[in-house]
C-alpha positions as a Markdown table, in Angstrom:
| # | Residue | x | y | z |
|---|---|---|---|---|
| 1 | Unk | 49.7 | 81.1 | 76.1 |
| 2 | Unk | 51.9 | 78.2 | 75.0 |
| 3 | Unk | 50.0 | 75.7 | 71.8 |
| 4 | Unk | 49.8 | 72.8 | 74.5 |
| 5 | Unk | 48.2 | 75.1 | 77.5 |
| 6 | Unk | 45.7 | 76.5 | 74.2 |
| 7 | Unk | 44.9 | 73.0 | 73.3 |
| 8 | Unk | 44.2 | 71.8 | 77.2 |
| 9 | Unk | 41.7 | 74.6 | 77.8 |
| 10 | Unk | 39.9 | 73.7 | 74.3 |
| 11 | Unk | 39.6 | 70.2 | 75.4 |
| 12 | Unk | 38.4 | 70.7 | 79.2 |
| 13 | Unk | 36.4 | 74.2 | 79.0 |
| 14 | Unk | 32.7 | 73.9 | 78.5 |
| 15 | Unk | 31.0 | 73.9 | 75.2 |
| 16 | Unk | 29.2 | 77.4 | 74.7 |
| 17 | Unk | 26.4 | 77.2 | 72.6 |
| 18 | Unk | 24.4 | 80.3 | 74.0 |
| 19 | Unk | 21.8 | 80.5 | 76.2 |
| 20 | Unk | 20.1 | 77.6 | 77.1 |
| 21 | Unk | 16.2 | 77.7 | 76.0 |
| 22 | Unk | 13.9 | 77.8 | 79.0 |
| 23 | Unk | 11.0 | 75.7 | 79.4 |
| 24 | Unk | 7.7 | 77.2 | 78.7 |
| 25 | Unk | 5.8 | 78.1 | 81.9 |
| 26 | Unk | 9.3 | 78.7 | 83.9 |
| 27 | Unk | 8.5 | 81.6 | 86.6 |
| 28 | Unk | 11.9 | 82.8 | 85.7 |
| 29 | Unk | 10.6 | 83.5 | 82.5 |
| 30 | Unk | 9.1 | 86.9 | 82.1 |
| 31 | Unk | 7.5 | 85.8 | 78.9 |
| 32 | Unk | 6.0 | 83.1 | 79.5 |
| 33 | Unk | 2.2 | 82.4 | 78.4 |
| 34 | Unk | 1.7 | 80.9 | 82.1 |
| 35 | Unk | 3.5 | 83.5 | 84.4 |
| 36 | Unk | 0.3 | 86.0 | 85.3 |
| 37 | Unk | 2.3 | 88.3 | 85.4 |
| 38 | Unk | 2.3 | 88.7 | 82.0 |
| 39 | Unk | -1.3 | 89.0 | 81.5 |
| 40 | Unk | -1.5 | 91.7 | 84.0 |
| 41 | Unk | 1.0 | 93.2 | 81.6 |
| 42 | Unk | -0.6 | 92.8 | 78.8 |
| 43 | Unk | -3.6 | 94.1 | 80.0 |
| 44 | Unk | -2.4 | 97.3 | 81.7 |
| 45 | Unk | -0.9 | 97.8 | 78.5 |
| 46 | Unk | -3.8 | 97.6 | 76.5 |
| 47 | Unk | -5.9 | 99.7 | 78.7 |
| 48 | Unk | -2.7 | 102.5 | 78.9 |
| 49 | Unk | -2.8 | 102.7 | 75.0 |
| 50 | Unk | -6.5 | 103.2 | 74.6 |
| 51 | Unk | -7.2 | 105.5 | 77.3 |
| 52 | Unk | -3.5 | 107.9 | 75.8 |
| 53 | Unk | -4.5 | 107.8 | 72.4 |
| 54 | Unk | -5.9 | 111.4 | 71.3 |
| 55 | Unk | -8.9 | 109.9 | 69.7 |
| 56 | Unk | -9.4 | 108.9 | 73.2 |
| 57 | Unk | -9.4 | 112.8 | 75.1 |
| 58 | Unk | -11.4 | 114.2 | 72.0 |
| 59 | Unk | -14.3 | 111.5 | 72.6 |
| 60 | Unk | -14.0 | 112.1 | 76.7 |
| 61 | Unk | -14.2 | 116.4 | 75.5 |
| 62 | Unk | -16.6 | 115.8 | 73.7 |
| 63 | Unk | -19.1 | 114.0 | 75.7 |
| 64 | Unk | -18.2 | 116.6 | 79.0 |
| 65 | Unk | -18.8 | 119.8 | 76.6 |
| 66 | Unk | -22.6 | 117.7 | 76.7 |
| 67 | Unk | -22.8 | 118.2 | 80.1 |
| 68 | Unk | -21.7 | 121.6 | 80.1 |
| 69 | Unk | -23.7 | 122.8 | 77.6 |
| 70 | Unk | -27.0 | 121.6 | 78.7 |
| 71 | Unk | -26.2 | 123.3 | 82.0 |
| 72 | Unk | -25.4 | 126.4 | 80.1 |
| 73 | Unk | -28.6 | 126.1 | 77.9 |
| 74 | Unk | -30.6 | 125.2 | 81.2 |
| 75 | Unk | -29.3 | 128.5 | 82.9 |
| 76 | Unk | -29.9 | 130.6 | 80.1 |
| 77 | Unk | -33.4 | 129.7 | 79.5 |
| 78 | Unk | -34.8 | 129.5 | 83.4 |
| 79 | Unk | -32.0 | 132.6 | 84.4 |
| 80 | Unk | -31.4 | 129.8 | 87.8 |
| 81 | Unk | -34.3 | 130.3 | 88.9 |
| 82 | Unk | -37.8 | 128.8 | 89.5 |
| 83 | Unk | -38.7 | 125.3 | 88.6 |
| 84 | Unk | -38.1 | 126.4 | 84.5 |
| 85 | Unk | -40.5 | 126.4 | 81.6 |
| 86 | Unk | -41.4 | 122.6 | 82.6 |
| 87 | Unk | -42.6 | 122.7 | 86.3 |
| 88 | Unk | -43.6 | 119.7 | 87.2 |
| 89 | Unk | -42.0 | 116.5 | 86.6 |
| 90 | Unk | -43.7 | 115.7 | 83.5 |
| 91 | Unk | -43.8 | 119.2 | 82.7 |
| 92 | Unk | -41.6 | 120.5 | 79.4 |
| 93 | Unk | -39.3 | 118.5 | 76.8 |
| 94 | Unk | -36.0 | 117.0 | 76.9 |
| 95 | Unk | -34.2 | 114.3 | 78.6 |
| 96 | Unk | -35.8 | 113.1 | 81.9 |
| 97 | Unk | -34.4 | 115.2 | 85.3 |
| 98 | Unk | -33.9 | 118.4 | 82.9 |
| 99 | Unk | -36.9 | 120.1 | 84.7 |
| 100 | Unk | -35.4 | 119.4 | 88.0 |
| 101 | Unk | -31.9 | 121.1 | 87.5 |
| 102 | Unk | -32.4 | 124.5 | 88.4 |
| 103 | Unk | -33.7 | 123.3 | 91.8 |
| 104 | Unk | -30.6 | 120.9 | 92.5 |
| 105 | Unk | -27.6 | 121.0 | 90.2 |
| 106 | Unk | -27.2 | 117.4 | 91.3 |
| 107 | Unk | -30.0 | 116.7 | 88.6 |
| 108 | Unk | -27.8 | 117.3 | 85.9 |
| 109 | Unk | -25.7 | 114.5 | 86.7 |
| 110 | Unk | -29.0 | 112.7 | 85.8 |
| 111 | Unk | -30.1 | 114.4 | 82.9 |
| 112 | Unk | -26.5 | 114.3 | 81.3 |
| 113 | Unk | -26.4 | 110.9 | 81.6 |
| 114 | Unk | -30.3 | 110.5 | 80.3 |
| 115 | Unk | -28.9 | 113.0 | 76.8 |
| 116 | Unk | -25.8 | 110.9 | 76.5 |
| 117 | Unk | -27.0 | 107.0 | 76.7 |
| 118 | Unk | -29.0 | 106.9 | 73.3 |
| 119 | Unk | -26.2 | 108.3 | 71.5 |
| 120 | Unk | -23.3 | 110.1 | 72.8 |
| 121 | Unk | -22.2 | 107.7 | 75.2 |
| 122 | Unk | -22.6 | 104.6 | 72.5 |
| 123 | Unk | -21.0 | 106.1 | 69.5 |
| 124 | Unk | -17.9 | 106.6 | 71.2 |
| 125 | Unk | -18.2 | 103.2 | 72.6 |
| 126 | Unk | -18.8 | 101.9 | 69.3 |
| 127 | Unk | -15.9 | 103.9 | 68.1 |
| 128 | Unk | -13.2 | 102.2 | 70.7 |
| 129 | Unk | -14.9 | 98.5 | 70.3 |
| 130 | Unk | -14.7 | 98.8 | 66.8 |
| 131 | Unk | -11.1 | 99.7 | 66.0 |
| 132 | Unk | -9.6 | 97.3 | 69.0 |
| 133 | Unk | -8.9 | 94.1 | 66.6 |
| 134 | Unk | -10.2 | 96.0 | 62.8 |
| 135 | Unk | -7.3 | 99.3 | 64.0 |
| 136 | Unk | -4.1 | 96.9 | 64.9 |
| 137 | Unk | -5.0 | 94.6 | 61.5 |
| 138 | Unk | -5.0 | 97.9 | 59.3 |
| 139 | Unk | -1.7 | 99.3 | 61.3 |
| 140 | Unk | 0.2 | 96.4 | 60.5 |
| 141 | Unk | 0.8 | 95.8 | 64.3 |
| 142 | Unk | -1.6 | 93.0 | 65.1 |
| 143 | Unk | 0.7 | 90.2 | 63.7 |
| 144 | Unk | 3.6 | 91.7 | 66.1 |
| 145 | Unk | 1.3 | 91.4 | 69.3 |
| 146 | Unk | 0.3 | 88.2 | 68.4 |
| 147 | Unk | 4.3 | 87.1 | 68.2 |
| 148 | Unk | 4.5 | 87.6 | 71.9 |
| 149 | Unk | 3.7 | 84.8 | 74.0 |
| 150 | Unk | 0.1 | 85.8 | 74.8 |
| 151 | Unk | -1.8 | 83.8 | 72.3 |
| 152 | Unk | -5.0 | 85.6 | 71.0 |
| 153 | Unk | -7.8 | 84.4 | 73.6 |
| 154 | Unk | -6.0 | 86.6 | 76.3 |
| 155 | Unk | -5.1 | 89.7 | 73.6 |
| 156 | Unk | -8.8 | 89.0 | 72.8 |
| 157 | Unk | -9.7 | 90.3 | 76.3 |
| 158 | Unk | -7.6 | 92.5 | 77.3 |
| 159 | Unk | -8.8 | 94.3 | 74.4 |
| 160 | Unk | -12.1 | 93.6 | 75.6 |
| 161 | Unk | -11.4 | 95.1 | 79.2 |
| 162 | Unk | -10.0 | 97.7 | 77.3 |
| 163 | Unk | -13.2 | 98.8 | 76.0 |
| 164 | Unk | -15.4 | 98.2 | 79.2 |
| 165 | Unk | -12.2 | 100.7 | 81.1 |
| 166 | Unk | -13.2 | 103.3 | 78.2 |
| 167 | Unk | -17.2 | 102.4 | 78.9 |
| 168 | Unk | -16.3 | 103.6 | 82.7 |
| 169 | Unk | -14.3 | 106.6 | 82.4 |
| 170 | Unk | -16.6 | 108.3 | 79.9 |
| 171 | Unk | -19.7 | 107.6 | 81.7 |
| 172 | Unk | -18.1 | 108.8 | 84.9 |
| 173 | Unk | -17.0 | 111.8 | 83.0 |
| 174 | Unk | -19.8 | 112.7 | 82.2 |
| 175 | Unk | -21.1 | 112.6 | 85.4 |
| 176 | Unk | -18.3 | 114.5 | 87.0 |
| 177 | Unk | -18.6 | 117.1 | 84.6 |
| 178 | Unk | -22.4 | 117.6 | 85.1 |
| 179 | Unk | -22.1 | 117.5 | 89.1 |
| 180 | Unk | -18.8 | 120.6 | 88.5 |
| 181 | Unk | -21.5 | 122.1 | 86.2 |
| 182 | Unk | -24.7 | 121.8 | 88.2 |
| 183 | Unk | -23.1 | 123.4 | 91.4 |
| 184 | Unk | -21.6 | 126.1 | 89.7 |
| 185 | Unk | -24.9 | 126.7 | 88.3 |
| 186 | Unk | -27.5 | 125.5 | 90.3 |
| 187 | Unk | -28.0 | 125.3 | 94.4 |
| 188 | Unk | -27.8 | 122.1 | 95.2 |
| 189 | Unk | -29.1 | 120.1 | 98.7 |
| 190 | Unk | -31.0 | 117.6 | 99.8 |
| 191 | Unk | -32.8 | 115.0 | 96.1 |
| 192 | Unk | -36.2 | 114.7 | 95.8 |
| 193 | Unk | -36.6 | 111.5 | 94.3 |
| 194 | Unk | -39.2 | 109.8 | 92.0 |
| 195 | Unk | -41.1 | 108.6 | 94.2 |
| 196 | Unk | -41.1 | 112.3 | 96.4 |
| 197 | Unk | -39.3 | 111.4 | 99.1 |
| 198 | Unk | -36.2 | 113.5 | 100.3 |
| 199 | Unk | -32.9 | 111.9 | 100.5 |
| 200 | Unk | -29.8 | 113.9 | 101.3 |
| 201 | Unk | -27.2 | 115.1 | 99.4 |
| 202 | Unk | -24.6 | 113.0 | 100.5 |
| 203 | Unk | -27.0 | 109.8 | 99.6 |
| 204 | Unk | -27.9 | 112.0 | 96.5 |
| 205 | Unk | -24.2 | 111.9 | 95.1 |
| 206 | Unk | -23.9 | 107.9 | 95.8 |
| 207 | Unk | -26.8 | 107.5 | 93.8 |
| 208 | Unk | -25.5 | 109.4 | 91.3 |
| 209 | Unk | -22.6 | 107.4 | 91.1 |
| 210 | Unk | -24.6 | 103.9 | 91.1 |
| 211 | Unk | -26.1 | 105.8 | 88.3 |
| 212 | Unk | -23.3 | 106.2 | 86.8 |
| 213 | Unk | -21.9 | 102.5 | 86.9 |
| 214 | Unk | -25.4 | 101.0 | 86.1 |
| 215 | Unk | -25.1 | 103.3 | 82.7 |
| 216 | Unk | -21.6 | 101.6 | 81.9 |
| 217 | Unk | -22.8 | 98.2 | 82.8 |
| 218 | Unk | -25.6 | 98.9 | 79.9 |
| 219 | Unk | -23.0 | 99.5 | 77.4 |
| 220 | Unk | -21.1 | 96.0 | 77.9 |
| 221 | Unk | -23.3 | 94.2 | 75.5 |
| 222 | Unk | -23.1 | 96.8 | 72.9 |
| 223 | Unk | -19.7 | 96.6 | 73.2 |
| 224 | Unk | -18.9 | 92.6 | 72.6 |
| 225 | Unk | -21.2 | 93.5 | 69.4 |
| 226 | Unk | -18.3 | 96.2 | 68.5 |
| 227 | Unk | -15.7 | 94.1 | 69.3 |
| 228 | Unk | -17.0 | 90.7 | 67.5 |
| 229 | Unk | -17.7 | 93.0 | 64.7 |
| 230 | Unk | -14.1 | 94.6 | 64.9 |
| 231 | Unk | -12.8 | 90.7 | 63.7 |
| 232 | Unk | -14.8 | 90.5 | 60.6 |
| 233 | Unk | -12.6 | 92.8 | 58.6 |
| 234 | Unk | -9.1 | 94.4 | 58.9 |
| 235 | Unk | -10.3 | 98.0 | 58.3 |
| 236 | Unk | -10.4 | 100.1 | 61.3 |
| 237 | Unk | -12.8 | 102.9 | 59.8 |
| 238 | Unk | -15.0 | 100.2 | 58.1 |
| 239 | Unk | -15.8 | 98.3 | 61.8 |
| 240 | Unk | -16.0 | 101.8 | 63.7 |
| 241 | Unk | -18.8 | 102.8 | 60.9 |
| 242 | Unk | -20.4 | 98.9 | 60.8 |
| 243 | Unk | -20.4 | 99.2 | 64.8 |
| 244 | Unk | -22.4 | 103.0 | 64.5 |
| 245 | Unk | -24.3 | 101.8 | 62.1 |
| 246 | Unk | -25.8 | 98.6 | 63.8 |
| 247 | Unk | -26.2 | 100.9 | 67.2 |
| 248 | Unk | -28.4 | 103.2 | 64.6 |
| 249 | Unk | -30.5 | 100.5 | 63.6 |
| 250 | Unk | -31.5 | 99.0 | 66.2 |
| 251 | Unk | -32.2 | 101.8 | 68.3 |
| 252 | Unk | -34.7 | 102.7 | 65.1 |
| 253 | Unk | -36.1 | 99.0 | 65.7 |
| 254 | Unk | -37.0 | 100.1 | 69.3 |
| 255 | Unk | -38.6 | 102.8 | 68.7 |
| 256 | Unk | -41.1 | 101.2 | 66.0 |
| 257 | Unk | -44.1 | 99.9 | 68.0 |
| 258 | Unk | -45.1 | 97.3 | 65.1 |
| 259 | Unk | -41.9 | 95.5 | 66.4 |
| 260 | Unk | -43.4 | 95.5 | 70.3 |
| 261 | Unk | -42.4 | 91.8 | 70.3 |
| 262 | Unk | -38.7 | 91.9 | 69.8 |
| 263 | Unk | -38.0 | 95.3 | 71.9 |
| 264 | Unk | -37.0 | 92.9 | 74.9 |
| 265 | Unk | -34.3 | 91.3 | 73.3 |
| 266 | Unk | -32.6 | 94.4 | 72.2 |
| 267 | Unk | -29.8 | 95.7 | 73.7 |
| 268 | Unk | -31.0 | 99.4 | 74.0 |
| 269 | Unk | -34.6 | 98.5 | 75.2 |
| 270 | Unk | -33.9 | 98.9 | 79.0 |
| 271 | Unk | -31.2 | 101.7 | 79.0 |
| 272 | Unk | -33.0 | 104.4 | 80.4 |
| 273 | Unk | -34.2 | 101.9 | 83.5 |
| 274 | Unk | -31.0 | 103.5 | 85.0 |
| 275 | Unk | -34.0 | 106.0 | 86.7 |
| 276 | Unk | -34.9 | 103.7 | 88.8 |
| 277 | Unk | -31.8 | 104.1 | 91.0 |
| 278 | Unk | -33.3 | 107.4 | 92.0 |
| 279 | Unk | -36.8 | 105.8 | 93.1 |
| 280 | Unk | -37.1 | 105.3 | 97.4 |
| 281 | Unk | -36.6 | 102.3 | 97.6 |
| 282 | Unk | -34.4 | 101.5 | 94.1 |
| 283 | Unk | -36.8 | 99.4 | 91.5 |
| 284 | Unk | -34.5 | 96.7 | 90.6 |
| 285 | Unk | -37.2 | 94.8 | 88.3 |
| 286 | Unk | -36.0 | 96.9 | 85.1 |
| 287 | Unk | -32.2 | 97.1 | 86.0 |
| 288 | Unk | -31.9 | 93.2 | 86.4 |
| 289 | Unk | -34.0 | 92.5 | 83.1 |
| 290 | Unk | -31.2 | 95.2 | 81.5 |
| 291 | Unk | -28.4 | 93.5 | 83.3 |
| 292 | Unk | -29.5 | 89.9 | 82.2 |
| 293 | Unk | -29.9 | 91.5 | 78.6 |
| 294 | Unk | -26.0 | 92.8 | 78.7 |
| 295 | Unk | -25.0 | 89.6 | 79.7 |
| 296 | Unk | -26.5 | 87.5 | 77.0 |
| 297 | Unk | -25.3 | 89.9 | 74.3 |
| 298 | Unk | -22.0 | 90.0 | 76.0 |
| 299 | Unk | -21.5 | 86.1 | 76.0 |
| 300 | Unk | -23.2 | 85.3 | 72.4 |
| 301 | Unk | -20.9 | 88.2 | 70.8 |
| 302 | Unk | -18.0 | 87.8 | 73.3 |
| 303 | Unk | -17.8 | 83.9 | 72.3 |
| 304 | Unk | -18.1 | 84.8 | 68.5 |
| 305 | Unk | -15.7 | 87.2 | 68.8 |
| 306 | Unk | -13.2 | 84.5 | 70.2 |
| 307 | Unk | -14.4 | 81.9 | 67.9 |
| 308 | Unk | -13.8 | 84.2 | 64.6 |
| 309 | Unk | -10.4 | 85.4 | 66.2 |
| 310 | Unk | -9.1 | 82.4 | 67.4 |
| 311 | Unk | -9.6 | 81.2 | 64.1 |
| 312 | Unk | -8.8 | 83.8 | 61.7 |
| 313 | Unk | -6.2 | 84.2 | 59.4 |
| 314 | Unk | -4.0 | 87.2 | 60.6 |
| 315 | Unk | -2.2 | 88.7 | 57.1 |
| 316 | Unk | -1.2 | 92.2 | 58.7 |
C-alpha cells in the first residue's frame, strides 16, 4: 500500500475506540441489574452451591441416619410386633407417633419429624443461615459477588431462598427416609388418626407430606434470625455458633413455665402443632397462629438483615 492510499484510509476509516459501553438495563445485556434473567441466575446459583457443598450431604446424612435409627431402635425393642412397650396413644416415652410405628410404618414419617424439629432439623438450619453472608465475608469472596451487577438487596435473598431450599430438602429427607424405613420395617395400610378415624394410605402419605412442608414452613423464621445474624460479623464459625446458640436459648425459655407469658411470641412455641395435620378434620387454629409467628420473625429479622447489609461496610 502506497503512503497516499495509507494516508486516505487513516483519514476516512472509522475511529476504533473499543466496544461501545451499553446502557444499564439493555436486554442485550446479560449483566444487567434489570434483565431477570440475571436474578434467576443468581439465584439458581446460590441454591446450586449450597445444596453441592459437602457440609451440605453430611447435615442431609446425618439427619436420615435419625430416621433410620429410630426405626432400627423401634424394631429392636417391640421385635415388629404388637402395639410396643407404649400401647396406647399416651402410652410409653419418646417423640409423639413412636408408639404407633410398629402398627404402620407410615408413623415414622411422623415421629422422625416429631425427634428432628426441636433440634436436628434446626441446628443444621442454623448451620446454613449462619454461614450464608458471615462464610463468603471470611472466604474473601463476598466483595467479588458483590462486584457483579446484582447489588446486595437481591444477593441478600437469594441467599435467603437459599436457606429456605435447604429448610425443604432436609425436612423432606427426613421424611423420605422414615417412610423407606417404616415399610421396610413395619406393615403399613390404612392411618388411624388423632382423632380415631381411618383414612387410607394413599391420604395417609399426602398427609405426611403436608406434614412435611408445614415443618419447613416452621423453620423460616428461625432462619431470617440466622441470616440477620450471619451480617453482624465476618466469621463464618462465630455466626453458625451465635445462630445454635440463640436456637438453644430460647427453646430453654419455652420450656420454663415462669415465662408462660412470652411462650407465644417465640419462634419454637408452636412447632410441634404440625400434629394437627393428622387430626380428621386438620385443626388449623395452632398451625395459623405458628404460620403468623414465622412470618413476623421472618419480616422483623428479614428487614434487619437488609438494613445491616445494605448498609455495611464490606472489607473482605
Amino acid at each position: 500500500m502506497s503512503q497516499a492510499e495509507a494516508a486516505l484510509t487513516a483519514t476516512t476509516a472509522p475511529e476504533d475506540n473499543g466496544p461501545r459501553p451499553r446502557k444499564p438495563g439493555n436486554p442485550r445485556n446479560p449483566g444487567s441489574p434489570r434483565n431477570p434473567l440475571w436474578t434467576l441466575g443468581i439465584l439458581r446459583s446460590e441454591i446450586t452451591t449450597t445444596l453441592r457443598r459437602h457440609r451440605t450431604y453430611a447435615l442431609l446424612a446425618v439427619l436420615a441416619a435419625v430416621s433410620v435409627l429410630i426405626g432400627i431402635a423401634v424394631r429392636i425393642e417391640t421385635g415388629g410386633g404388637g402395639s410396643g412397650s407404649g400401647g396406647g396413644p399416651d402410652g410409653g416415652g419418646g417423640p409423639a407417633f413412636l408408639t404407633q410405628v410398629t402398627n404402620n410404618g407410615l408413623f415414622l414419617v411422623f415421629a422422625a419429624l416429631a425427634a428432628t424439629l426441636p433440634v436436628f432439623l434446626p441446628m443444621a438450619v442454623g448451620v446454613v443461615a449462619g454461614d450464608a453472608i458471615a462464610g463468603e465475608a471470611s472466604g474473601g469472596t463476598l466483595r467479588y459477588l458483590l462486584v457483579a451487577p446484582a447489588g446486595r438487596t437481591r444477593l441478600l435473598l437469594a441467599k435467603y431462598a437459599s436457606v429456605l431450599t435447604f429448610c425443604l430438602v432436609a425436612t423432606f429427607v427426613v421424611a423420605a427416609s422414615a417412610l423407606a424405613v417404616g415399610a421396610l420395617l413395619f406393615p403399613v395400610g390404612e392411618v388411624t388418626t388423632i382423632s380415631g378415624t381411618r383414612i387410607s394410605f394413599g391420604e395417609g402419605l399426602v398427609r405426611a407430606a403436608l406434614t412435611a412442608t408445614v415443618v419447613a414452613a416452621s423453620l423460616v423464621g428461625f432462619a431470617a434470625l440466622g441470616l440477620f445474624v450471619s451480617t453482624l460479623t465476618d466469621s463464618g464459625i462465630g455466626a453458625m455458633a451465635a445462630t445454635v446458640g440463640l436456637l438453644i436459648t430460647v427453646q430453654i425459655l419455652d420450656s420454663i413455665p415462669q415465662l408462660s407469658g412470652i411462650h407465644p411470641y417465640l419462634f419454637p412455641h408452636y412447632w410441634m402443632s404440625f400434629a394437627d395435620v393428622l387430626r380428621e378434620p386438620v385443626h388449623w387454629e395452632e398451625l395459623s397462629k405458628n404460620f403468623q409467628l414465622q412470618g413476623l420473625y421472618a419480616a422483623v429479622f428479614g428487614s434487619a438483615a437488609w438494613a445491616r447489609f445494605t448498609s455495611k461496610d464490606i472489607t473482605a
